[in-house]
Each structure stands twice: as structure tokens, then as C-alpha cells.
C-alpha positions as semicolon CSV with decimal commas, in nm:
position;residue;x (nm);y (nm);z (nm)
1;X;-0,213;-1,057;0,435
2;X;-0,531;-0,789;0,418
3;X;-0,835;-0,878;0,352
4;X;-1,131;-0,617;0,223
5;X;-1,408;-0,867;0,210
6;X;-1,557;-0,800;0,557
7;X;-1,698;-1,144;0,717
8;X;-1,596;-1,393;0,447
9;X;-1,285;-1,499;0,552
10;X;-1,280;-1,484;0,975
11;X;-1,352;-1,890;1,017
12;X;-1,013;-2,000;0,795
13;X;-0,822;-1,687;0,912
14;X;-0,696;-1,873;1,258
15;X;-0,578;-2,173;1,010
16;X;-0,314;-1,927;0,828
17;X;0,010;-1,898;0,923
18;X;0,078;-1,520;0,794
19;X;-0,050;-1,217;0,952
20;X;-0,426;-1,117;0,849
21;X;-0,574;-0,786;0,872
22;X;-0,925;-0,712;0,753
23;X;-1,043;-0,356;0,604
24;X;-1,400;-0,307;0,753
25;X;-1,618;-0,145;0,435
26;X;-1,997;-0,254;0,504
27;X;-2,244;-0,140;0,787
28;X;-2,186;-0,323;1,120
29;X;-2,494;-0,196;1,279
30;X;-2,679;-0,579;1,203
31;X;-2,800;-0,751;1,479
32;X;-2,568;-1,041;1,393
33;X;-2,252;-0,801;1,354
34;X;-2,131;-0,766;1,773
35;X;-2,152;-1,174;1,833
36;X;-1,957;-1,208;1,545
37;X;-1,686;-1,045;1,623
38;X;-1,689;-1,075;2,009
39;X;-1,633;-1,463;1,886
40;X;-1,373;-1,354;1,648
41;X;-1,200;-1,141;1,887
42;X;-0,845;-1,213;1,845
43;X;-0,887;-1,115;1,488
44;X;-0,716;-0,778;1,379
45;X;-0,954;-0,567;1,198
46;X;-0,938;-0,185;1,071
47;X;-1,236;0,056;1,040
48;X;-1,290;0,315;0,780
49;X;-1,420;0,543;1,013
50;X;-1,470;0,558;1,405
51;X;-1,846;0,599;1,331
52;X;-1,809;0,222;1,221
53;X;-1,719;0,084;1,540
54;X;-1,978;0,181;1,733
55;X;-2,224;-0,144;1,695
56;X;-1,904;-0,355;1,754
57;X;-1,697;-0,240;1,988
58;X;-1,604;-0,572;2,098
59;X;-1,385;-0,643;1,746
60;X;-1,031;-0,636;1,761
61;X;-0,960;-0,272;1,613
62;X;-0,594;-0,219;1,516
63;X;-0,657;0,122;1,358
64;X;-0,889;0,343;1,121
65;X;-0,802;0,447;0,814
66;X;-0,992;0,691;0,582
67;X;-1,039;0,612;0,282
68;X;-0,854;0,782;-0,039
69;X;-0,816;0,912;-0,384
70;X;-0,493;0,968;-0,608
71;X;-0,451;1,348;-0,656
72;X;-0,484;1,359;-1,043
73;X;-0,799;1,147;-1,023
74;X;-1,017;1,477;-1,070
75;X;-0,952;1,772;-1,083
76;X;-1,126;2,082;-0,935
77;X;-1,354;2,347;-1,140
78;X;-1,320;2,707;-0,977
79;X;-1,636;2,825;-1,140
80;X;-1,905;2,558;-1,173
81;X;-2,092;2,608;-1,553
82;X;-2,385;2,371;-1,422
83;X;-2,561;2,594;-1,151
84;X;-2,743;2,297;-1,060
85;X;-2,687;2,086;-0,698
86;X;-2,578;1,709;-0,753
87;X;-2,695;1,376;-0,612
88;X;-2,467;1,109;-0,684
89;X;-2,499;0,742;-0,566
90;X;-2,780;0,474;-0,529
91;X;-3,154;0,497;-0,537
92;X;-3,245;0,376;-0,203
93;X;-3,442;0,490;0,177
94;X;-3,082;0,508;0,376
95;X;-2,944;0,747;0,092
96;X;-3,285;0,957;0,042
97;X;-3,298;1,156;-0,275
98;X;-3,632;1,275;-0,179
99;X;-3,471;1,473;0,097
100;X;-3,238;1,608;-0,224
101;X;-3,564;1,706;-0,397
102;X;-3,694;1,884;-0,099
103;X;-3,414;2,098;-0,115
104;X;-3,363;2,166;-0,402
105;X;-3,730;2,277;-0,472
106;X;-3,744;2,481;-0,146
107;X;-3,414;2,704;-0,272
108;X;-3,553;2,711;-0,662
109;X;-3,254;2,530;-0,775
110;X;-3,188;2,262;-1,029
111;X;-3,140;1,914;-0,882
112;X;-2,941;1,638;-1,112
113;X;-2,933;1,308;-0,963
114;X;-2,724;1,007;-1,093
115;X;-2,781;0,741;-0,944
116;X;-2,825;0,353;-1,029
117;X;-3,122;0,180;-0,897
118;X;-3,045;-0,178;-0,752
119;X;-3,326;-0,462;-0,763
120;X;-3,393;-0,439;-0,401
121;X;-3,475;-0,054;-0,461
122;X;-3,726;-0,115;-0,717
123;X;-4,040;-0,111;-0,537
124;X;-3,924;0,187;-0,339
125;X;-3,779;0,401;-0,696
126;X;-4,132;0,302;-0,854
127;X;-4,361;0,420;-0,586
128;X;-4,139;0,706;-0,383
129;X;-3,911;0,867;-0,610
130;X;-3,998;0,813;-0,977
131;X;-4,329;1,067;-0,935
132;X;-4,134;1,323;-0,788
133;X;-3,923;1,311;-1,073
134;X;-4,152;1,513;-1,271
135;X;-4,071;1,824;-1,057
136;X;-3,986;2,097;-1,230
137;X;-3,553;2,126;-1,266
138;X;-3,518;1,811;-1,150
139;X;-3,314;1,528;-1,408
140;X;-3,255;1,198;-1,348
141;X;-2,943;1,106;-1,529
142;X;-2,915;0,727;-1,426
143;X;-2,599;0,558;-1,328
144;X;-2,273;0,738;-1,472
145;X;-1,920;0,609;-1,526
146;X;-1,613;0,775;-1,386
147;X;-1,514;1,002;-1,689
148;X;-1,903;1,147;-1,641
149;X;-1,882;1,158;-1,280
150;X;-1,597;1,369;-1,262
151;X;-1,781;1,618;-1,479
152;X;-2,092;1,597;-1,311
153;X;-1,965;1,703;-0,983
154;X;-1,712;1,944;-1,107
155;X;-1,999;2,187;-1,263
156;X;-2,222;2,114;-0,972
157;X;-2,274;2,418;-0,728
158;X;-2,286;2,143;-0,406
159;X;-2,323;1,785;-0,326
160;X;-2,650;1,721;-0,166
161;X;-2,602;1,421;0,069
162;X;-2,924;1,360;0,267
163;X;-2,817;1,003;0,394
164;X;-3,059;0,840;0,728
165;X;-2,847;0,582;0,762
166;X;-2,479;0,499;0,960
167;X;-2,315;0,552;0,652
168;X;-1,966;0,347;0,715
169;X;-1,759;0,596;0,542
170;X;-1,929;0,794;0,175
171;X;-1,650;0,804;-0,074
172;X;-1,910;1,028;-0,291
173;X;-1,835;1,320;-0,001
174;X;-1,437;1,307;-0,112
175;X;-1,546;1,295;-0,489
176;X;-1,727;1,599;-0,468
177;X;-1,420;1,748;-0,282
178;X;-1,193;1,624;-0,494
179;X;-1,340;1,833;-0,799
180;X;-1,348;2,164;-0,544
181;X;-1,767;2,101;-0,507
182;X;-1,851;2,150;-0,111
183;X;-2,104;1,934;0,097
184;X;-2,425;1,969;0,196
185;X;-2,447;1,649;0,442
186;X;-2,702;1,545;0,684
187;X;-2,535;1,397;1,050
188;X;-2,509;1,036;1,027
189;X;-2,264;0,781;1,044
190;X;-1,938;0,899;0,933
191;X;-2,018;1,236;0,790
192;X;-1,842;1,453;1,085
193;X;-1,533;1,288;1,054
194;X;-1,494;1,384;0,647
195;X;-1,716;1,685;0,634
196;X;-1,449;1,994;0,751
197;X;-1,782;2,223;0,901
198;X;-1,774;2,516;0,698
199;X;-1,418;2,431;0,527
200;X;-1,536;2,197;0,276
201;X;-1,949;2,165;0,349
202;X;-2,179;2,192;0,664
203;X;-2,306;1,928;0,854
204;X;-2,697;1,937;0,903
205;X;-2,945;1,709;1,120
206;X;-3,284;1,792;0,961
207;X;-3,447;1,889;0,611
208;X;-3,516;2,295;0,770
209;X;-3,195;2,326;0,830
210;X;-3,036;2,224;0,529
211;X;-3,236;2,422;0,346
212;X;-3,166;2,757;0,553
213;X;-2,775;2,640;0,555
214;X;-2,745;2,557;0,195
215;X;-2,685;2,899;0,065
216;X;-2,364;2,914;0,335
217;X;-2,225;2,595;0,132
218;X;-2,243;2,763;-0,203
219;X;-2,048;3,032;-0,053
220;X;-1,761;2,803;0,050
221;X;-1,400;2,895;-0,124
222;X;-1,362;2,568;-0,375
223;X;-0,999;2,608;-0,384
224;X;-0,982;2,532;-0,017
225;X;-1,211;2,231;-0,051
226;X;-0,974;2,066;-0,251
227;X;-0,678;2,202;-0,067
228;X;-0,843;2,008;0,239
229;X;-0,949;1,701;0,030
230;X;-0,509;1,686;-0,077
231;X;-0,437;1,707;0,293
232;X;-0,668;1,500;0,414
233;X;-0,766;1,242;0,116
234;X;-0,515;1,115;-0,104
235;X;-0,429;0,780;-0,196
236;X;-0,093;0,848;-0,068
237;X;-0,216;0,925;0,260
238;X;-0,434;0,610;0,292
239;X;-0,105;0,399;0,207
240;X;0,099;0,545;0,420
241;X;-0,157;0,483;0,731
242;X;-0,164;0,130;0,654
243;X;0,159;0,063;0,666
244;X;0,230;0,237;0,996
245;X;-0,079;-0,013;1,095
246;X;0,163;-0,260;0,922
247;X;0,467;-0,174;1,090
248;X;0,305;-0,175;1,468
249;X;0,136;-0,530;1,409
250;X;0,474;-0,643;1,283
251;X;0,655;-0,514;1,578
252;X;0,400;-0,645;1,842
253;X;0,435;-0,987;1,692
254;X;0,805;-1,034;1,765
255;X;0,861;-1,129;2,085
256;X;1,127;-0,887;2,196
257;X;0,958;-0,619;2,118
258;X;0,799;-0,507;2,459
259;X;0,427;-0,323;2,446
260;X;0,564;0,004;2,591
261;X;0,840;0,014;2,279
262;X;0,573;-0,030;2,025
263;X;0,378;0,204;2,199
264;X;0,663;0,457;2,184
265;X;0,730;0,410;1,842
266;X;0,377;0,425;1,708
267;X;0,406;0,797;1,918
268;X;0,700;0,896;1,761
269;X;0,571;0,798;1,399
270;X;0,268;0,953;1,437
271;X;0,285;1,235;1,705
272;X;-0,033;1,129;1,849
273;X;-0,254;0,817;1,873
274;X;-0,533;0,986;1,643
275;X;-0,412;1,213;1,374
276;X;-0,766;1,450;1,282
277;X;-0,572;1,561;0,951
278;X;-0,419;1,230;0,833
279;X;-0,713;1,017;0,921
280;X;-0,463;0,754;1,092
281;X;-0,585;0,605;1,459
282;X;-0,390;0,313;1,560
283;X;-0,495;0,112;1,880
């Protein structure tokens, strides 16, 4: 039995007599977070990135699994028709579209942000971003659906993603990839471990250097950012890593199953105990 609702679950999950396994998807760097789960120890949980576990390295990680797309969910544009650089997600601090307006005013480029506002984010939309909004090329499009999404990143010329935060995984990163659009992402959280450095974006840790560095990501081949989002990103990938995760829990469960066979096995499946390309780290 998996669970993908973080915290909700852990006091009933002793009381159940089938396997559970919880998907990790929120931040874990809250001060309540590590006593939590150094009290809920013996509970099997899986990170979405290794980034993830560092505030908790006392939880019971059985494995990491990236997350995925299906392959015909978008498809790539070869030659973007928007010229414009794209900021896709929510209005708040930890993502930072003022960084994205920075950038895009210090290159002279358009800058098209959609991107819901939530009610916690009011205050901050109202008083920090709305008055930059009046910059000239910059459009605030407002939340879009999926059909619109796919379009918007397709015809952007980049992904600006100028998080400050330890973001747990970004799914926006392998949109953008997904439609052949590279990454412009600052180095936080998770980003190193989906951002391919100068395959499918570049990996930045201040505003002056994204802005000297953003002219190398528009130069990126698009056909090999998608050709490394298929290898790396699919749904089919992300199924298959669960169930190996699946498979070893099963196997350490029985009780003639030794721990140096399930070792061995999870070798033999996997050629190595973290696979870079597949995403898959079991424990």
C-alpha cells in the first residue's frame, strides 16, 4: 500500500497489516520534520530527490525516485515562434519571479510569466511583484491549464527558474524539457540532480551569473533536451523504479530471504545502488 500524502497517515500506518510505503512530495526542511520521523523510524518512506533528505536523515529511506511524465504528454518545438523566456508556476518569495524579471530586463528579452497567485501570496504579489509588472516586455498571463501550458513552454526560448528555496523536486524543470525548452535554474534544492549542466540548461547560484550564462542556454540543441528528458523522465521510468523499490521491500519481508540475497539482487536489477540516468536509488 503507497501512500503520497506525506505526514497524514504515519500514526495508523503501524495498525495495518499490509506493507506501507510513503512518496515524500513536500519540503522537509520544517523544524518539526526530523522528530517526526526519527519517531516514525521504522516507517518506509521514498524521496523524490536526494536533495529532500537532507533535513531528515533520520527517516527510514527505502529509495528515491524522480518524478515522471508519459512521452506523448508534450511534445517538443525545434524552433520556438515566441522569442520570449517563460516563468511558469506560483507567485511566491521561494519561487522569485522578480529574479525572472531581472533577467529578463538585463538581456532585453520578453518575459511571460504564468503563474497562479495563492492567498498566502497576496500581500507579497500586491506589494513586490505586481509594480514590476509594468516593465516593458513583461506579461503576466495568470494561471494556465495543461493544453496552454504545453504551448507556452514549447514557443518559449528558456525556462527561467530563479527558485531560493529547497525545492523538493520542480516538475516545471521536466515540463520545459519535455517540450525541447532548456533551463535556466538557480542551485537549490533539487535542481542539480534534474538539470543535465549544459545538456538540457545550466545551473546558476546568483542573479550575475544567470544573466551572463543565459545566452549559453539559448544555445542548447532542443532535440537533445528532450532526448535527455525520454531517458531520464518518463512515466515509464518512474514505474519501473517503484516497483524494483516494490520488489526489494517484498523480498526483505520474507523471512528466508537473507539481507546479502536482497542485496545481490537489487545489484543485479539495477547494476548499481544509484542509477544517475534512471533516477532509481534504493537503500
Amino acid at each position: 500500500m503507497q501512500f503520497h500524502i506525506d505526514h497524514l497517515h504515519f500514526p495508523l500506518s503501524r495498525q495495518l497489516e499490509n506493507a506501507v510505503l510513503t512518496a515524500l512530495h513536500g519540503r522537509q526542511d520544517l523544524p518539526v520534520s526530523a522528530p517526526f520521523y526519527t519517531h516514525f523510524c521504522d516507517i518506509p518512506v521514498i524521496s523524490i530527490s536526494q536533495a529532500q533528505r537532507g533535513p531528515i536523515a533520520d527517516a527510514n529511506f527505502v529509495g528515491t525516485v524522480y518524478h515522471g511524465l508519459p512521452l506523448d504528454m508534450y511534445y517538443p518545438s525545434l524552433a520556438p515562434r515566441g522569442g520570449y523566456l517563460a516563468f511558469l508556476g506560483r507567485i511566491s518569495p521561494e519561487k522569485d519571479p522578480i529574479q525572472a524579471i531581472h533577467i529578463a530586463r538585463a538581456l532585453n528579452m520578453p518575459l511571460k510569466i504564468a503563474a497562479k497567485v495563492d492567498a498566502v501570496d497576496e500581500d507579497y504579489f500586491r506589494e513586490k511583484v505586481e509594480p514590476l509588472l509594468d516593465t516593458p516586455g513583461v506579461e503576466f498571463m495568470g494561471e494556465v491549464g495543461e493544453k496552454e501550458k504545453g504551448d507556452f513552454l514549447r514557443d518559449a526560448a528558456a525556462l527561467l527558474f530563479p527558485i531560493c528555496w529547497p525545492e523538493p523536486f520542480g516538475l516545471v524543470m521536466i515540463e520545459a524539457m519535455a517540450c525541447g525548452t532548456p533551463v535556466l535554474a538557480f542551485d537549490f534544492g533539487s535542481v542539480r540532480e534534474v538539470i543535465d549542466d549544459g545538456v538540457t540548461g545550466h545551473v546558476v547560484t546568483s542573479l550575475e551569473e544567470a544573466i551572463a550564462t543565459l545566452p549559453q542556454v539559448l544555445q542548447l540543441d532542443r532535440r537533445g533536451v528532450r532526448r535527455r528528458f525520454e531517458k531520464r523522465f518518463s512515466a515509464r521510468r518512474m514505474a519501473q523504479d517503484y516497483v524494483r523499490i516494490y520488489q526489494t521491500l517484498l523480498r526483505r519481508s520474507r523471512p528466508q530471504t537473507s539481507p546479502r540475497s536482497v542485496v545481490n539482487e537489487v545489484t543485479r536489477v539495477n547494476g548499481d545502488k544509484y542509477l544517475t540516468d534512471a533516477g532509481l536509488h534504493v537503500d
